[in-house]
N, C-alpha and C positions, 0 to 999 in steps of 0.2 A: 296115322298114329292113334293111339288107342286112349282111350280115356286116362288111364292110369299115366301115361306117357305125359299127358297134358299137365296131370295134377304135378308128376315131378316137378317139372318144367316150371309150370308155376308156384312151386314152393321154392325151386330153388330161385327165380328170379326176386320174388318175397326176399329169400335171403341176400342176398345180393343187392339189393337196396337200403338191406336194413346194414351191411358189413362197410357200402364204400364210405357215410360218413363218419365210421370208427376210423376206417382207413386213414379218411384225410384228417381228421385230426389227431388220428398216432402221427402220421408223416409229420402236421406242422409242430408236435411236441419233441420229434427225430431231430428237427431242425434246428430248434430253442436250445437242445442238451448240447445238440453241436457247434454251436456260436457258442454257450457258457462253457464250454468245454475248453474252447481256446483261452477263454479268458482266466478260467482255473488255473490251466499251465502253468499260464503268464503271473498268476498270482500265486504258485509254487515255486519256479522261479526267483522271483523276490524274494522268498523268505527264505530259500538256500541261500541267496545270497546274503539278505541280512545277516542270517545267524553265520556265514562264514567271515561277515564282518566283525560281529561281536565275537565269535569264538579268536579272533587276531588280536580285536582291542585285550578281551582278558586275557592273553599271552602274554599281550606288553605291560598290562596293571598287575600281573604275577609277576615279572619281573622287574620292575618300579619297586612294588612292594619287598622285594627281596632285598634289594640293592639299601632301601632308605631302614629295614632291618637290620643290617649289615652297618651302615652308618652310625645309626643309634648306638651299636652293641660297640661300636669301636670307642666312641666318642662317651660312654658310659666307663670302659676299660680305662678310659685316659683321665676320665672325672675322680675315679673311684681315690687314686692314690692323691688328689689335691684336696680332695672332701677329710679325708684322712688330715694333711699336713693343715687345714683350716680349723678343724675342731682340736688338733694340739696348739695350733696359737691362739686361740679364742680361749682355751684352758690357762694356756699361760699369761693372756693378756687379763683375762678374770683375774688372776693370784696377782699380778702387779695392780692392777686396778686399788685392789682390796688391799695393798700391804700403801698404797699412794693414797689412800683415805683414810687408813689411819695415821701415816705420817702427818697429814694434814690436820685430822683433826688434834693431836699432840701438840704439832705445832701452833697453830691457832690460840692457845692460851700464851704462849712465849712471845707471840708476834703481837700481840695486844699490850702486853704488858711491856713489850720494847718501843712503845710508837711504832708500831705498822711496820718495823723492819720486815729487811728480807727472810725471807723463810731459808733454814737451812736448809746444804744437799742434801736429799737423803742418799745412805748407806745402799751400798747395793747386797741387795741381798744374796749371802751364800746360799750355792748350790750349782748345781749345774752349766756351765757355759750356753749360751746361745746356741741351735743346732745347725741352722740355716741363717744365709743373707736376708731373709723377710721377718726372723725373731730379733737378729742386729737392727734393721729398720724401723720395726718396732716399738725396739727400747729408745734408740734413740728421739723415735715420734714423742713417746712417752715423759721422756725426759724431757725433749724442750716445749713441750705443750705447757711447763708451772708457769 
């Protein structure tokens, strides 16, 4: 062999000393990616699962939600026409209130000046009949409350 044959040789063995501990420490870094690699999977997995769990729960809270929607709007439709029939008897119990306060105070001079007699009935006042069974009940609260 010739000189130049040797120098090769010994360059490349130079190289070759200098390459195997890259070698073996790519190898043990090959390995490290490949154990967290399994464990990545395994924690991509979970989280398919999770979110196939939460995309099921908000299925069922869209549909909860729609139903107790649904409830409200029903139960709002059936309030609407008693909210109505409450604010004409609270109108008409104001006007008896106020026509039963001043009978009283009328009478109140008559009642003093009789010895504490009883107060007369008052007169009912014209106008309209009662519309419903809870304005009869009404009047009649009305009445025997003197």
């Amino acid at each position: 062999m010739t000189a130049l044959e040797w120098a090769a040789q010994a360059a490349l063995l130079v190289l070759l000393a200098v390459a195997v501990p890259f070698a073996w420490r790519l190898e043990r870094q090959i390995t490290a990616l490949r154990r967290e690699g399994a464990a990545l999977e395994a924690g991509a997995a979970g989280i398919a699962e999770a979110s196939a769990a939460a995309e099921a729960a908000l299925g069922r809270l869209r549909a909860t939600a729609e139903q107790a929607g649904r409830s409200v709007a029903e139960r709002v439709a059936e309030a609407t026409p008693l909210r109505e029939d409450l604010r004409f008897l609270t109108e008409r119990a104001e006007t008896l209130a106020d026509r039963l306060d001043g009978l009283v105070r009328e009478a109140r001079p008559m009642a003093l000046g009789q010895g504490m007699g009883h107060l007369p009935d008052p007169q009912p006042a014209p106008g309209p009949a009662p519309r419903s069974e809870a304005e009869r009940e009404l009047l009649r609260a009305l009445r025997g409350g003197r």
